[in-house]
Every structure is written in structure tokens, then in C-alpha cells.
VMD Tcl script that builds the backbone (N, CA, C; Angstrom):
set m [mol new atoms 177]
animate dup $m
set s [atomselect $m all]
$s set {name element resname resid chain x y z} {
  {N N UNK 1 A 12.475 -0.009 -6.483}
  {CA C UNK 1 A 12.937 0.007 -5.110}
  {C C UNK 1 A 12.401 1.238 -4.382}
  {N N UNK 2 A 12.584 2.216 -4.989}
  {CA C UNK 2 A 11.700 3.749 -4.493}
  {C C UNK 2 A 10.721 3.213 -3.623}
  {N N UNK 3 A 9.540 2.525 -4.792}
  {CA C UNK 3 A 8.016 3.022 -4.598}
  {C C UNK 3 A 8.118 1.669 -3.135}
  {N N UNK 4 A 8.565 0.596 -3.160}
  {CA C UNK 4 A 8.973 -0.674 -1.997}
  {C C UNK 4 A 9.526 0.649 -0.858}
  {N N UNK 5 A 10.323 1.203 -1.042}
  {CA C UNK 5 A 10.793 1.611 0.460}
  {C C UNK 5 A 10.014 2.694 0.666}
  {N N UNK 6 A 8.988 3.750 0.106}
  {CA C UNK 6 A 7.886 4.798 0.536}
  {C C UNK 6 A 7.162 4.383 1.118}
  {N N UNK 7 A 6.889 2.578 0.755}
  {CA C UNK 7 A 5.627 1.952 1.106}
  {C C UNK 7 A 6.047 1.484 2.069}
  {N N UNK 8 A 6.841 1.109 2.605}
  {CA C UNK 8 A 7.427 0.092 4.060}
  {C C UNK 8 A 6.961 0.838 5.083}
  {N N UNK 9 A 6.089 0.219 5.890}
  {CA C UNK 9 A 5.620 0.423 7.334}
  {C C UNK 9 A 4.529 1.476 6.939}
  {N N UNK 10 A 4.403 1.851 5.989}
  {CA C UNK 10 A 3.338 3.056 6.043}
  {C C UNK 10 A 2.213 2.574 5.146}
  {N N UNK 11 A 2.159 2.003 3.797}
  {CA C UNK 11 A 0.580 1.221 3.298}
  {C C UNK 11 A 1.084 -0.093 3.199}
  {N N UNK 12 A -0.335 -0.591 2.800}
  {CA C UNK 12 A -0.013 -1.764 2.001}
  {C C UNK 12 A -0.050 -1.905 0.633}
  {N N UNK 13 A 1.050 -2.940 0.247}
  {CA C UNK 13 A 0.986 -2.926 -1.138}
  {C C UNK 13 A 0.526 -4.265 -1.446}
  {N N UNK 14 A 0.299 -4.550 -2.142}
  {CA C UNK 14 A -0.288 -5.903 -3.195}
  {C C UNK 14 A 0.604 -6.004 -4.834}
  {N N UNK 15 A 1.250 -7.436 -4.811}
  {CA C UNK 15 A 2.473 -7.568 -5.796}
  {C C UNK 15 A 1.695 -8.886 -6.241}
  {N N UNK 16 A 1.495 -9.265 -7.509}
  {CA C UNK 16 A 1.244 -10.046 -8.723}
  {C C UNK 16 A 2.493 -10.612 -9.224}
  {N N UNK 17 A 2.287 -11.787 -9.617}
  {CA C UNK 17 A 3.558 -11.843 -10.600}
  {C C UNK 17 A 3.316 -13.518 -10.937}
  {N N UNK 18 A 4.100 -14.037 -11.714}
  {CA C UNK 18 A 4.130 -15.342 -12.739}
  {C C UNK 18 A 5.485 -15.707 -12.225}
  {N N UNK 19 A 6.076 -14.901 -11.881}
  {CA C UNK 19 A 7.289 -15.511 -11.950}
  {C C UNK 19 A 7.771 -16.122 -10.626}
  {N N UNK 20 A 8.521 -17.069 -10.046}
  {CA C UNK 20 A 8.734 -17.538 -8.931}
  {C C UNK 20 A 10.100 -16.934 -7.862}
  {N N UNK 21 A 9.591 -16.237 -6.829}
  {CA C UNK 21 A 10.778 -15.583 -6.550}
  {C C UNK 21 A 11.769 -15.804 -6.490}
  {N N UNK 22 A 12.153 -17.523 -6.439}
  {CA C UNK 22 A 13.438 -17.718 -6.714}
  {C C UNK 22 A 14.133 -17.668 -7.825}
  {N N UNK 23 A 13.472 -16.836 -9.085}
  {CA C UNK 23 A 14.153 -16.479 -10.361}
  {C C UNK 23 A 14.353 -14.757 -10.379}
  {N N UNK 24 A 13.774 -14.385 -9.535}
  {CA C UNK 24 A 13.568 -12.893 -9.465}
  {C C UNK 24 A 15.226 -12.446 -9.701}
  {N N UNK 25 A 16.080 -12.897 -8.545}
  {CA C UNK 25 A 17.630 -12.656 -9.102}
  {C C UNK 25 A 18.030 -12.669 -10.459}
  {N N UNK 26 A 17.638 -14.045 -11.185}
  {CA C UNK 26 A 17.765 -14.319 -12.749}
  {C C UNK 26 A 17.174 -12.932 -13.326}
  {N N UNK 27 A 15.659 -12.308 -13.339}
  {CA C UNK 27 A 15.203 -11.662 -14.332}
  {C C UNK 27 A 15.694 -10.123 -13.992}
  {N N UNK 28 A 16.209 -9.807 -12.599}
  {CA C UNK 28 A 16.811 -8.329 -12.905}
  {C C UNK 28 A 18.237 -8.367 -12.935}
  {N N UNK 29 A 18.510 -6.852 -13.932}
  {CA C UNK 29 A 19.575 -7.110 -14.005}
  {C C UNK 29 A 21.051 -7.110 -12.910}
  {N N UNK 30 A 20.560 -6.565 -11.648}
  {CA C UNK 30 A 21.206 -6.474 -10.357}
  {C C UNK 30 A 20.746 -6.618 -9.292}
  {N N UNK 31 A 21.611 -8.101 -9.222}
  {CA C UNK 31 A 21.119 -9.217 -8.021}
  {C C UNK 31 A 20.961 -8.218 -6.653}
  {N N UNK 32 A 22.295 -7.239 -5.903}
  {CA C UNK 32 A 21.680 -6.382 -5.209}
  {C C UNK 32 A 20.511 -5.867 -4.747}
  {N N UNK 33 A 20.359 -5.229 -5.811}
  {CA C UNK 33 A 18.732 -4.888 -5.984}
  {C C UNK 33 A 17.476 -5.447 -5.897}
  {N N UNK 34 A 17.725 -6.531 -6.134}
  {CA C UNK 34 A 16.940 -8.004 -6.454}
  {C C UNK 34 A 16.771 -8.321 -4.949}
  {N N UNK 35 A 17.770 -8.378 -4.417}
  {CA C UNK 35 A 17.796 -8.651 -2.617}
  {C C UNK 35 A 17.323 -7.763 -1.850}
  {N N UNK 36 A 17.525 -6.593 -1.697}
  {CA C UNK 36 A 16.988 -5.309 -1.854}
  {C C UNK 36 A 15.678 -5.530 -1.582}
  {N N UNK 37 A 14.934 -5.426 -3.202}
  {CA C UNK 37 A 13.504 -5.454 -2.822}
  {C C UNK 37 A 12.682 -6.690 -2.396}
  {N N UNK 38 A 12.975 -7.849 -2.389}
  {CA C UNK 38 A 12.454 -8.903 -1.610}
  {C C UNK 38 A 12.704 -8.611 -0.688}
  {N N UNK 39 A 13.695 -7.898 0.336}
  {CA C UNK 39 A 13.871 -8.420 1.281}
  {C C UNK 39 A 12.973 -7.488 2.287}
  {N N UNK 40 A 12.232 -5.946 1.328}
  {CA C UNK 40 A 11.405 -5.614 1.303}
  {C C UNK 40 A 10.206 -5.997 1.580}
  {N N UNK 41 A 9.939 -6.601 0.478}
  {CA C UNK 41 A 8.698 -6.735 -0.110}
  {C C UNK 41 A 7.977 -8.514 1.079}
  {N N UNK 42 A 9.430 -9.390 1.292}
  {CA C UNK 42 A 9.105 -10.398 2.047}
  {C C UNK 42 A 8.940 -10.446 3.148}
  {N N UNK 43 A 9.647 -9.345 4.240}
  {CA C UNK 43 A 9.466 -8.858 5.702}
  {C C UNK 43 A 7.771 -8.495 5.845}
  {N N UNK 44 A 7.775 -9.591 6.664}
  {CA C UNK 44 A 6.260 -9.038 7.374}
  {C C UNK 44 A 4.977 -9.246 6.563}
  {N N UNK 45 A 5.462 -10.721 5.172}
  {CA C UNK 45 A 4.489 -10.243 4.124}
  {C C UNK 45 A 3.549 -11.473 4.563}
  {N N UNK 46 A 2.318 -11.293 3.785}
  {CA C UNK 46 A 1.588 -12.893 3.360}
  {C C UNK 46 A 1.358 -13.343 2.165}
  {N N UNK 47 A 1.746 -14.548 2.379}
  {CA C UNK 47 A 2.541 -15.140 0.533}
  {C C UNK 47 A 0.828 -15.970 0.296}
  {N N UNK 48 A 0.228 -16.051 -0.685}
  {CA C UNK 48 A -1.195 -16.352 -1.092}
  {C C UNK 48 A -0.718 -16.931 -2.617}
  {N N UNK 49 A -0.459 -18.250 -2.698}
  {CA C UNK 49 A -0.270 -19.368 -3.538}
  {C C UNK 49 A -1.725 -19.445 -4.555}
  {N N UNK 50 A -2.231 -18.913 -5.146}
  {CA C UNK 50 A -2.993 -19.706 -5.957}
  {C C UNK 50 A -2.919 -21.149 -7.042}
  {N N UNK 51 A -3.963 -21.850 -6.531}
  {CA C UNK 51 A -3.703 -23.081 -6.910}
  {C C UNK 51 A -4.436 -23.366 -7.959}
  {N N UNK 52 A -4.789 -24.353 -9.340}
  {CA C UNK 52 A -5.819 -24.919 -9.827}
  {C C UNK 52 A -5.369 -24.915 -11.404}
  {N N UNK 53 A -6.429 -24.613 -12.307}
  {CA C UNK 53 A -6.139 -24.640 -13.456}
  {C C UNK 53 A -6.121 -22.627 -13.537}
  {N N UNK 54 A -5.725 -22.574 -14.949}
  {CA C UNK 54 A -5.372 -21.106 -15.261}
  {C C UNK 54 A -6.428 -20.856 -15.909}
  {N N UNK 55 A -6.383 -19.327 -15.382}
  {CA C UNK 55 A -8.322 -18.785 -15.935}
  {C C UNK 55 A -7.756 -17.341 -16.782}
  {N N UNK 56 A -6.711 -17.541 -17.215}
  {CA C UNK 56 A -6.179 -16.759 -17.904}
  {C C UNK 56 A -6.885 -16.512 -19.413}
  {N N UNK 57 A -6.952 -18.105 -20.340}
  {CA C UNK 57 A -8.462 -17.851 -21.208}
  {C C UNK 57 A -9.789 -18.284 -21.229}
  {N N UNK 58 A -10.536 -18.033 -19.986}
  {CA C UNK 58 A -11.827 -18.666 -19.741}
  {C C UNK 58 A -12.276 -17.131 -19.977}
  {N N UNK 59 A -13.081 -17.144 -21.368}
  {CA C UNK 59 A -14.450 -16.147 -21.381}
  {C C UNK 59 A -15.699 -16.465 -20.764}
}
mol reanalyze $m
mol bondsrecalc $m
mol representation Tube
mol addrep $m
């Protein structure tokens, strides 16, 4: 939550993840918090869906 509110209005950040934000509540342990930083991280954002097969093991 720190490094989300240093960054608000002043850089940009770039966030990765597997997981679907509507589990984000599920995987921390305080939903608060959980609201908190989405609500962060989702103000003002652009959400970029990648689509296709996973190139996770393509050598």
C-alpha cells in the first residue's frame, strides 16, 4: 500500500499479475487493504487483457 500511495498522481506504475482482481480480496489477508489498493491502483488506470494461448513455455 506504501509504494501504491507514493506513486499516486506522481509516476506511473505497471502491475502484472495471474490472478483476477476479483479474487484479490480472497488472496490478501485484509479485505480493507485489498480495497485500499485497488481502489488505488484502479482510479484512472488502463486495464490491457491479454488474450491467446500462454507463452509461458515457448523456448
Amino acid at each position: 500500500m506504501k509504494i501504491v500511495e507514493e506513486r499516486y498522481y506522481r509516476k506511473s506504475t505497471i502491475v502484472t499479475y495471474q490472478l483476477r482482481i476479483e479474487a484479490w480480496h480472497d488472496a490478501m489477508q485484509d479485505p480493507t487493504l485489498a480495497d485500499a489498493i485497488l481502489d488505488q491502483l484502479v482510479h484512472n488506470a488502463y486495464k490491457v487483457e491479454l488474450q491467446g494461448e500462454s507463452m509461458q513455455f515457448v523456448r
